[in-house]
LOPA-242964 format. One record per atom (N, C-alpha, C): residue in three letters; x, y, z. Coordinates in steps of 0.001 Angstrom, whole numbers, padded with zeros to 6 digits, always signed. Each point is the difference from the previous one (the first is absolute). Layout:
// residues N
ALAXYZ...
//
This chain:
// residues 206
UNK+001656-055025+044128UNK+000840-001089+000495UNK-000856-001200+000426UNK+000484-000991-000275UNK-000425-001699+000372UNK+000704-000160+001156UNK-000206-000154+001041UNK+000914-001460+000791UNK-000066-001141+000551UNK+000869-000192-000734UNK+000347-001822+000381UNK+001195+000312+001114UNK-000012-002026-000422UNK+000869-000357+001442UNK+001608+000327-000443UNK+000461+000323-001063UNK+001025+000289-000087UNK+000793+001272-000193UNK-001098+001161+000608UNK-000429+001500-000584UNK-000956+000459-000996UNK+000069+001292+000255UNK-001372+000451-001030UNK+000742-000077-001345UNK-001520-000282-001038UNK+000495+000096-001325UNK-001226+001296-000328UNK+000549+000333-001535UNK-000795+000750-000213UNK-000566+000166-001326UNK-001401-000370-000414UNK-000727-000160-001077UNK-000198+001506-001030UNK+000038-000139-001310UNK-000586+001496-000590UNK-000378-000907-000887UNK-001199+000693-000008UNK-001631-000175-000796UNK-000262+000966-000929UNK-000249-000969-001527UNK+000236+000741-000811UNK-001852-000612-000707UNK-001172+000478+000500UNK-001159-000394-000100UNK-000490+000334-001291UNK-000930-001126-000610UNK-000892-000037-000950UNK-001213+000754-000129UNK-000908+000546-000231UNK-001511+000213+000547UNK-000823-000979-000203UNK-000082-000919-000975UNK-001105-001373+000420UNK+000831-000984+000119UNK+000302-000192+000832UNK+001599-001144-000283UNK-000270-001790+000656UNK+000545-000882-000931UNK-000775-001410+000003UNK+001013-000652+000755UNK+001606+000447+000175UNK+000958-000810+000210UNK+000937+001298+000736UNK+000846-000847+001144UNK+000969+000960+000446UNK+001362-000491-000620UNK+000826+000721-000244UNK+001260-000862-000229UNK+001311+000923+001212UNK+000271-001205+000659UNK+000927+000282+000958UNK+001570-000237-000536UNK+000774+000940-000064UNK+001293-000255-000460UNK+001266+000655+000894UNK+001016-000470+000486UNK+001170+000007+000549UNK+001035+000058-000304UNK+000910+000642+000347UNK+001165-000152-000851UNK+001082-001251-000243UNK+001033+000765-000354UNK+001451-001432-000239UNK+000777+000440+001497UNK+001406-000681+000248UNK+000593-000020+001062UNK+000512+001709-000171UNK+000116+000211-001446UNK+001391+001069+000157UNK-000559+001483-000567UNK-001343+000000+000064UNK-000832+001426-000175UNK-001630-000299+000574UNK-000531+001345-000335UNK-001210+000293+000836UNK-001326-000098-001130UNK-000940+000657+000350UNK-001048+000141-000810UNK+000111+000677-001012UNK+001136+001125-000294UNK+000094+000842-001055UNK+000616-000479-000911UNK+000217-001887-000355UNK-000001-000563-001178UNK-000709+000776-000680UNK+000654-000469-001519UNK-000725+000610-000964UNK-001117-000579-000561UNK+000232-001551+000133UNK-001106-000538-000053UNK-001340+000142+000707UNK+000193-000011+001602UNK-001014-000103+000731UNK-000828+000936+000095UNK+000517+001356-000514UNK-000208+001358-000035UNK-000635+000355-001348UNK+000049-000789-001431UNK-000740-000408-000721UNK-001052-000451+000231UNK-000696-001057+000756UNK-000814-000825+000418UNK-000489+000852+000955UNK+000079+000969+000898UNK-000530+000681+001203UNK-000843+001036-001535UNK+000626+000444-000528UNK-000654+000983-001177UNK-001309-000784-000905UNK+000585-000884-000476UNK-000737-000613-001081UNK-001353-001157+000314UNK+000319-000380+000771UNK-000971-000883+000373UNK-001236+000596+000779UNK-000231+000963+000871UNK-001381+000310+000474UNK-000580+000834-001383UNK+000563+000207-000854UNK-001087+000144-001245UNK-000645-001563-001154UNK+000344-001010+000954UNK-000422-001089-000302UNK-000893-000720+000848UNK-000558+000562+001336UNK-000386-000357+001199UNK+000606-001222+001121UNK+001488+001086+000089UNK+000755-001410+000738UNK+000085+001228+000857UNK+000071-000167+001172UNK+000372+000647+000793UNK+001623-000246+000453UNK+001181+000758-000188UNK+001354-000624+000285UNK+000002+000828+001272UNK+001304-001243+001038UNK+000137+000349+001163UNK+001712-000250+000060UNK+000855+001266+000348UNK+001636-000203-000396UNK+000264-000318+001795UNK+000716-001009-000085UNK+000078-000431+001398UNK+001694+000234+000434UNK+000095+000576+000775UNK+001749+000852+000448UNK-000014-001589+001524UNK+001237-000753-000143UNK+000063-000613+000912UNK+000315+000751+001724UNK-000226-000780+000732UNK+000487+000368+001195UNK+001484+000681+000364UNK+000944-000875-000613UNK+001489+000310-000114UNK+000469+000948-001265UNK-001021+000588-000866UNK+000482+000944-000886UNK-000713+001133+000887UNK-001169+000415+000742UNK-000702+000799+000616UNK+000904+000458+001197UNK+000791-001340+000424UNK+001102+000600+001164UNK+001416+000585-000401UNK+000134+000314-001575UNK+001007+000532-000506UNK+001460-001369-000093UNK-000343-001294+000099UNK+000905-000318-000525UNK+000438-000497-001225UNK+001219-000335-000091UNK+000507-000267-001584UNK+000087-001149-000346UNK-000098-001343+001111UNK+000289-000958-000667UNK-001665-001021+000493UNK-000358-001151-001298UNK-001260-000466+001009UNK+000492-000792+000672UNK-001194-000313+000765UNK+000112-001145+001058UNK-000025-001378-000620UNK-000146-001186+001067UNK-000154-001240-000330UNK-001248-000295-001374UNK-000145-000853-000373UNK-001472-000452-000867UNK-001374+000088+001153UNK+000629-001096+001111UNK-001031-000136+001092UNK-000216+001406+000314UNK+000672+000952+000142UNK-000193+001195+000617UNK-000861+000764-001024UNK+000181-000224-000835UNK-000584+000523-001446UNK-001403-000244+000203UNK-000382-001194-000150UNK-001580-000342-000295UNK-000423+000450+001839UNK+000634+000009+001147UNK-000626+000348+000717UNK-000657+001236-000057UNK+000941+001064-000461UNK-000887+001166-000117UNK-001003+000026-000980UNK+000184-000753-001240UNK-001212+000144-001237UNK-001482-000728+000209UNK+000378-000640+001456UNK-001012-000754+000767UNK-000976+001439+000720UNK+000770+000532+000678UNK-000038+000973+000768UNK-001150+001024-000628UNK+000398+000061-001033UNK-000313+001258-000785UNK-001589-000464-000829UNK+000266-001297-000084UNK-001379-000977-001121UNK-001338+000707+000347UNK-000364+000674+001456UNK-001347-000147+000996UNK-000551+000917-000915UNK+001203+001625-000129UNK-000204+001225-000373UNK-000124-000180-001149UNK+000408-001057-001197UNK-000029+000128-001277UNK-001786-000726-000232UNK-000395-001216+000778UNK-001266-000584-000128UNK-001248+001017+000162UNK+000471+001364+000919UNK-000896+000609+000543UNK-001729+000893-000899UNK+001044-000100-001101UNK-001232+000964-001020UNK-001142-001275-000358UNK+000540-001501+000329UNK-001135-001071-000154UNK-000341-000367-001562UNK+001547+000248-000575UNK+000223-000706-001537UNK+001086-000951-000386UNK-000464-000826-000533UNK+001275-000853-000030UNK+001115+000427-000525UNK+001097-000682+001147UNK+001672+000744-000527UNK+000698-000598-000717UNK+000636+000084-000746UNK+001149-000042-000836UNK+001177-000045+000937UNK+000599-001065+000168UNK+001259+000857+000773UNK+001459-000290-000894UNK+000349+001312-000368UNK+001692+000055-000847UNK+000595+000378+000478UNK+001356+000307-000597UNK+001131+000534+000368UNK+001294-000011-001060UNK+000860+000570+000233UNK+001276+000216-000869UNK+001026-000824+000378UNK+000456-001016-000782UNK+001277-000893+000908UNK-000147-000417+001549UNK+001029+000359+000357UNK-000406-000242+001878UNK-002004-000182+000173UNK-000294+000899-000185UNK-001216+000189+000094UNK-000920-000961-000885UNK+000686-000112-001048UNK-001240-001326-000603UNK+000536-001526+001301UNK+000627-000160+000210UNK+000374-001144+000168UNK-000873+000316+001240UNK-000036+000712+000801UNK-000593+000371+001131UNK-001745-000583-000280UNK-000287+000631-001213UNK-001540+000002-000132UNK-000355-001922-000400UNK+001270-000550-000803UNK+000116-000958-000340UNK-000353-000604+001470UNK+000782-000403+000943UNK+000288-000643+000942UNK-001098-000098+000987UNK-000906+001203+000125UNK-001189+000195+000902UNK-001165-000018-000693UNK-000442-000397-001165UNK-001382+000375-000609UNK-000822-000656+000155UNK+000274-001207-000050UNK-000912-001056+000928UNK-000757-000070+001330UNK+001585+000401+000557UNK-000988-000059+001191UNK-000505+001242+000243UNK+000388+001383-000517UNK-000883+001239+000216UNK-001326+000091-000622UNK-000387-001131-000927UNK-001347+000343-001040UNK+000666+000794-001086UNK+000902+000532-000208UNK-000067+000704-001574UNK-000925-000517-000838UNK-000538+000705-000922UNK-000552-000593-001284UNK+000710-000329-001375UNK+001203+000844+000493UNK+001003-000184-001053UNK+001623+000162+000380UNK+000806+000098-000707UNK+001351+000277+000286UNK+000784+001403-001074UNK+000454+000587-000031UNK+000528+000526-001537UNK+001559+000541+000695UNK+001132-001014-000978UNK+001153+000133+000392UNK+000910+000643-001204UNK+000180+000898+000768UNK+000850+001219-000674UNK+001411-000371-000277UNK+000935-000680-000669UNK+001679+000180-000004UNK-000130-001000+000932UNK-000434-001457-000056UNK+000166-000864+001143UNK+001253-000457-000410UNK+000901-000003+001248UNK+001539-000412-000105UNK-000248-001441+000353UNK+000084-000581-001027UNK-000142-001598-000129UNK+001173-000502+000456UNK+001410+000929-000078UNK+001148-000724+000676UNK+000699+001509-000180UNK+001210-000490+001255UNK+001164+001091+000208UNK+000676+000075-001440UNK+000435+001218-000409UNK+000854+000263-001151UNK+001091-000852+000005UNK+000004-000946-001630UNK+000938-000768-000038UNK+000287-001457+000639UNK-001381-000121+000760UNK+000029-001439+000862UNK-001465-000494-000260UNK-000007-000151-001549UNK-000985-000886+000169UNK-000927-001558+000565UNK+001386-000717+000364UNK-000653-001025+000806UNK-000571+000598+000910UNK+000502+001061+000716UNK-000798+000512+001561UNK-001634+000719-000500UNK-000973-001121-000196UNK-001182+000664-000574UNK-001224-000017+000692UNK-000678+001086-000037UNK-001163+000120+001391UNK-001134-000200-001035UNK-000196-001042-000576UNK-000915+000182-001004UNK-001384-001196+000294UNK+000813-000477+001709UNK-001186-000605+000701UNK-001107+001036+000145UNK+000693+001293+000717UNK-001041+000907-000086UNK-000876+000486-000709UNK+000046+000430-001050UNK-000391+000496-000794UNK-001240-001379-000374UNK+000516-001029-000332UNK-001153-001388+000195UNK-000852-000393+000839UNK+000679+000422+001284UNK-000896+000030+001112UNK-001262+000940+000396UNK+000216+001256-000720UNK-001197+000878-000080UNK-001261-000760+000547UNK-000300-000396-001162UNK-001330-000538-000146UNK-001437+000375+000175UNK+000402+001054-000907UNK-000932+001029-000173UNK+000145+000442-001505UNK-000514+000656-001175UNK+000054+000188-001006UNK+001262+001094-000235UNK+000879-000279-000204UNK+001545+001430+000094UNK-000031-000080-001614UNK+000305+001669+000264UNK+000764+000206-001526UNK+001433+000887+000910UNK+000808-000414-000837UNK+001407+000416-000009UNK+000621+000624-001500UNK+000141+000966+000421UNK+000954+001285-000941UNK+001357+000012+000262UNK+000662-000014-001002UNK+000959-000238+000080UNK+001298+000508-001309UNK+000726+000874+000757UNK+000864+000085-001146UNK+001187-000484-001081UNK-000181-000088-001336UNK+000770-000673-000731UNK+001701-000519+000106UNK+000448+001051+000644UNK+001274+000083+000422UNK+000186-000294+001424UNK-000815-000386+000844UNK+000144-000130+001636UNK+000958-001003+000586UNK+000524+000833+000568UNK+001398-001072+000370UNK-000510-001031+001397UNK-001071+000340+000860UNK-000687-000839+000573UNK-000987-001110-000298UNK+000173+000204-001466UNK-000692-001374-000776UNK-000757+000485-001609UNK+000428-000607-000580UNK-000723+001043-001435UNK-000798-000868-000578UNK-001532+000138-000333UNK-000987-000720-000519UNK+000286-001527-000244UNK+001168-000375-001019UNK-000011-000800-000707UNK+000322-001271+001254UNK+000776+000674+001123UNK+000269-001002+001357UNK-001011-000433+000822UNK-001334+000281-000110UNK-001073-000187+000872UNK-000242-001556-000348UNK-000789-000474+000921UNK-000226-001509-000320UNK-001188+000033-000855UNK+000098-001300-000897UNK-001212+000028-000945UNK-001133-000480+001369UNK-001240-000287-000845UNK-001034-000166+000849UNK-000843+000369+000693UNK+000192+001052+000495UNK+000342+000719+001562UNK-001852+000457-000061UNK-000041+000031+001231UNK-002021+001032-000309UNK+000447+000853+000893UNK+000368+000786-001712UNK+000293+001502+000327UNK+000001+000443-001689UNK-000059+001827-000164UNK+000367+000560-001116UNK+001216+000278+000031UNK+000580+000524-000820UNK+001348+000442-000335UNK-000092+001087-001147UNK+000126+001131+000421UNK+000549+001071-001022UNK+001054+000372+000142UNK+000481+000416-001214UNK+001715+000459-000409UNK-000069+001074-000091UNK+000877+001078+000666UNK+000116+001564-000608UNK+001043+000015-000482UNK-000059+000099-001701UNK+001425+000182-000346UNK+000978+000379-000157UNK+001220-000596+000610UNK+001358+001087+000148UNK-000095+000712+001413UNK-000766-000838+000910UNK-000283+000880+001204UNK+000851-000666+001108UNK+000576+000869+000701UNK+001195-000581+000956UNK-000409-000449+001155UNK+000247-000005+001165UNK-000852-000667+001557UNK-000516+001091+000149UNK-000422+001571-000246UNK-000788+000477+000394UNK-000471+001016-001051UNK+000153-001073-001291UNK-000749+000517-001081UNK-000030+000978-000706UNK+001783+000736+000041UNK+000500+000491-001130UNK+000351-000333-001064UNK+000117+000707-001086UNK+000113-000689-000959UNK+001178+000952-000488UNK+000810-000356-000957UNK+000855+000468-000706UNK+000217+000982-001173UNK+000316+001302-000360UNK-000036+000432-001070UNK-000144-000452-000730UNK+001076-000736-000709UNK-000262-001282-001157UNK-001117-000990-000308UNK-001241+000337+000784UNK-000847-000952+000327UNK-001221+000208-001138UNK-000114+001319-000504UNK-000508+000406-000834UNK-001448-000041+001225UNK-000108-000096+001010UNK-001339-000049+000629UNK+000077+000864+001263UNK-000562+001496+000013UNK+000287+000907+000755UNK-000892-000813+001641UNK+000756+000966+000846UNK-000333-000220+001861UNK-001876+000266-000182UNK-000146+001065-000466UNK-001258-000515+000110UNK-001022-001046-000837UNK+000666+000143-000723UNK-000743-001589-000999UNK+000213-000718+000646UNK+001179-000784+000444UNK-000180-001282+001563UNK-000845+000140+000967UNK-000129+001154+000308UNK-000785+000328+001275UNK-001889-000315-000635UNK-000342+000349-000887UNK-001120-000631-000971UNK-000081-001221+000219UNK+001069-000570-001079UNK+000188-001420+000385UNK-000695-001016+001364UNK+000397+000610+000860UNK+000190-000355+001614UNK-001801+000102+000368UNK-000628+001367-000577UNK-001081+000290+000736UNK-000869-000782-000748UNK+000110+000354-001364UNK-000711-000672-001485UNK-000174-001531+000899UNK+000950-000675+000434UNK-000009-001605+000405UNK-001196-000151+001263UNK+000553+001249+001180UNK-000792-000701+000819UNK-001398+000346+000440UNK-000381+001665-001130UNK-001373-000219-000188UNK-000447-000807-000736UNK+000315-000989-001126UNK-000551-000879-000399UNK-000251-001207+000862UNK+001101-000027+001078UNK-000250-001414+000189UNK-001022+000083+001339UNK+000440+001365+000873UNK-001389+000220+000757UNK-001055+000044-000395UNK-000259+000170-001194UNK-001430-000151-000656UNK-000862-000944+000214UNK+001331-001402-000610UNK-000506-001495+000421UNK-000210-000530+001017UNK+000297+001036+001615UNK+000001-000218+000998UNK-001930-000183+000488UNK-000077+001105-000971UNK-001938+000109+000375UNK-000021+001648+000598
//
């Protein structure tokens, strides 16, 4: 357990043996670390020398169901930053939806070295004027964002041009990166997809 000022959170460390980079990842509002994604990335990546760190918020650790504010959000991912810096490698800090926007919003001023946003909900389903895609700009830090083809929180083709950031597509992949029978592209081939992307792009990290 971590604690912060808004309760304890609680980290699982999924370690590399020579490892160059940590990657810190968090969840979305409406599940935990046992995404399928993140749980991909806890597997796959310390055989690349990333060390991944699955970060359980304060308010999922206290058993509740719904999240808190945004502000309340980055307070705890603040909280938690000391324990993720501690191995003395530069962090990565991601997350899944809720949680990218989280990593989005604080990376600056925490030092990240990077960002990597999982299913960033660029807007509420169906309301695309309502778009948080300041965030995601605001990084300002090198982000790659994954993202699925079908995502009803924003699907590739809606991102702003320009942007200094990556963008990968998983195709046919829903907000948390299922994909469809019909897709001709099985759950774990996306899940490839996903890892295939961000050991490459940690690569370029150094």
């Amino acid at each position: 357990m971590v604690p912060t000022d808004i309760g304890d959170a609680r980290v699982t460390w999924c370690p590399a043996e020579q490892p160059r980079l940590v990657l810190a990842v968090s969840h979305g509002a409406g599940g935990g670390i046992e995404a399928r994604d993140l749980q991909a990335l806890g597997r796959v990546l310390p055989g690349h020398g990333v060390t991944v760190a699955l970060v359980e918020q304060p308010w999922r650790v206290a058993g509740k169901k719904v999240a808190p504010a945004p502000k309340t959000l980055d307070a705890g991912w603040r909280g938690v930053w000391p324990a993720l810096t501690g191995p003395g490698l530069p962090v990565v800090a991601g997350g899944r939806s809720a949680g990218a926007r989280v990593a989005c919003r604080t990376a600056k001023e925490l030092g990240a070295a990077a960002v990597l946003a999982l299913s960033f909900p660029l807007h509420p389903p169906g309301k695309p004027e309502k778009s948080r895609a300041d965030e995601l700009l605001g990084a300002g830090v090198p982000t790659l964002v994954v993202q699925g083809g079908n995502d009803p929180f924003g699907k590739p083709a809606e991102f702003p041009a320009g942007g200094a950031y990556e963008l990968v597509e998983v195709p046919y992949g829903d907000h948390g990166f299922a994909v469809p029978k019909r897709a001709g592209i099985g759950q774990e081939e996306t899940l490839g997809v996903i890892t295939d992307a961000v050991v490459a792009w940690t690569r370029s990290l150094g």
